[in-house]
C-alpha positions in Angstrom: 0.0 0.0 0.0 1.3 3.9 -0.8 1.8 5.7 1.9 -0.2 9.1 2.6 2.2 10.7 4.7 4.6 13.6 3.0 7.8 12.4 4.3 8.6 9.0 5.4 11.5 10.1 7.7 9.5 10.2 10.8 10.3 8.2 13.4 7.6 7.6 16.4 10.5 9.3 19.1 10.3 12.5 17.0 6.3 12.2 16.9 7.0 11.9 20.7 9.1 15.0 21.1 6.9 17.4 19.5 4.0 17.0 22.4 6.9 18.1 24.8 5.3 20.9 26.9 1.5 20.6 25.3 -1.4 19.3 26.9 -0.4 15.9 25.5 2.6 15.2 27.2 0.3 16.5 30.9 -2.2 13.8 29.9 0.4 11.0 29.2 -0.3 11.0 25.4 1.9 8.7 23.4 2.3 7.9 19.7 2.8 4.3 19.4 3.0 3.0 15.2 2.6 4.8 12.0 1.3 2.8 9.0 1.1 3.4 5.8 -2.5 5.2 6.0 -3.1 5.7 10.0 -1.3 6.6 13.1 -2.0 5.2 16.6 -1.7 6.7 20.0 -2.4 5.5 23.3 -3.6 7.7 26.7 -3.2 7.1 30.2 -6.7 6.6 32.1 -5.2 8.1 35.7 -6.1 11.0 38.1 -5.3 13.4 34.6 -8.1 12.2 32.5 -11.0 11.1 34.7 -13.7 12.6 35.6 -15.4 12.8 39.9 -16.8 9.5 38.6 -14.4 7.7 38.0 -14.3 7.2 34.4 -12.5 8.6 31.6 -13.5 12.2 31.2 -15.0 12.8 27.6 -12.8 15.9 27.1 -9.6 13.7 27.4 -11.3 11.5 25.0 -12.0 14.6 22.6 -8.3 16.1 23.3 -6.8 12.9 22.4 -8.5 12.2 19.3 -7.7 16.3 18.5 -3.9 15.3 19.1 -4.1 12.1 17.3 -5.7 13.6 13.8 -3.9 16.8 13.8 -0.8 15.5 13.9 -2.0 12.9 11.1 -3.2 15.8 9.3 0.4 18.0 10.0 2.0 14.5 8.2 0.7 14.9 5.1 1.2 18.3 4.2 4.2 20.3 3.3 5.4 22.2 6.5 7.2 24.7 4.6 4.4 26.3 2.8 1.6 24.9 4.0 0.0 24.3 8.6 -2.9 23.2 9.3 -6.2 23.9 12.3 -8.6 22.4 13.5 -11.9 23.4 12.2 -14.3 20.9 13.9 -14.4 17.6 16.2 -17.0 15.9 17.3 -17.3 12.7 19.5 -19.4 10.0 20.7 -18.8 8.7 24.1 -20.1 4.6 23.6 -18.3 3.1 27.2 -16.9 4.0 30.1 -13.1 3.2 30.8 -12.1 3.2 34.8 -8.2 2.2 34.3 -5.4 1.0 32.0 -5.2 2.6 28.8 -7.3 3.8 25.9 -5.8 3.7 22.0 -6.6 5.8 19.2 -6.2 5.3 15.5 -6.7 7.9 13.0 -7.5 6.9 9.5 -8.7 9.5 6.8 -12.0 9.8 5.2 -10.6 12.5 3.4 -7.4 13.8 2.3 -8.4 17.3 0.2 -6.1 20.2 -0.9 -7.8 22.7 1.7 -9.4 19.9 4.3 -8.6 16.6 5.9 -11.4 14.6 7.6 -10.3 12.0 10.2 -12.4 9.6 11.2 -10.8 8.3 15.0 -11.9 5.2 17.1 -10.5 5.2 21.1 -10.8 1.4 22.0 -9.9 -0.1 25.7 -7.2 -2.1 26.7 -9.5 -4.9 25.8 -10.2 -3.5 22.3 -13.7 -2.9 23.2 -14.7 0.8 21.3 -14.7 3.3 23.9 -15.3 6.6 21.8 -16.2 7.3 17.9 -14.9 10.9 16.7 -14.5 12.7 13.5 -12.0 15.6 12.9 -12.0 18.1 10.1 -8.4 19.8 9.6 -8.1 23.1 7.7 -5.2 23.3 5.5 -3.7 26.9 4.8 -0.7 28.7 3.5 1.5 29.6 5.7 2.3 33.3 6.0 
């Protein structure tokens, strides 16, 4: 299968080193493969992404999905003349996690010129679906 991603000189460490110092790296985010046409991460579900009842909190659900696409998104196109926003996310919370850790895959549903639509699935430890969300991406020239 071709590859979607603009360079193929990225290595999960460096995928890693960018969320130094974002809201990523506070929640435990980590990136953990790359194929050819997705990326996976996984998240920590600790005292930083549960809510007072004990479950994961649907915000750290959203954010990780966010973190997951956008950086799927910042893959593709050319850094040098081109960044790209979020423009929308929406999710669907479908079970509740306590512990362990949740794992998100982006795929596309749409790689256009000016917008990028991720569709991301966050599964439990047990592979069980956990949260459904779709991203759209804005792709601009950078100034």
């Amino acid at each position: 299968m071709k590859t979607i991603w603009h360079s193929l000189d990225i290595s999960l460490d460096q995928l890693n080193e960018i969320g130094k110092g974002t809201m990523g790296e506070y929640l435990g985010m980590e990136f953990t493969e790359i194929g050819p046409d997705y990326i996976r991460m996984m998240m920590p579900v600790d005292h930083r992404t549960r809510q007072p009842y004990g479950l994961l909190h649907g915000g750290a659900s959203a954010a990780l999905a966010e973190t997951v696409g956008s950086i799927a998104s910042a893959l593709i196109i050319d850094q040098e003349k081109q960044i790209c926003v979020g423009m929308e996310i929406n999710a669907n919370h479908v079970r509740g996690v306590r512990n362990g850790y949740v794992h998100a895959i982006a795929k596309p549903l749409h790689i256009g010129a000016t917008s990028h639509v991720w569709d991301i699935r966050i599964t439990d430890d047990d592979h069980k679906l956990v949260c459904v969300s779709r991203l759209t991406m804005a792709i601009l020239a950078k100034r």
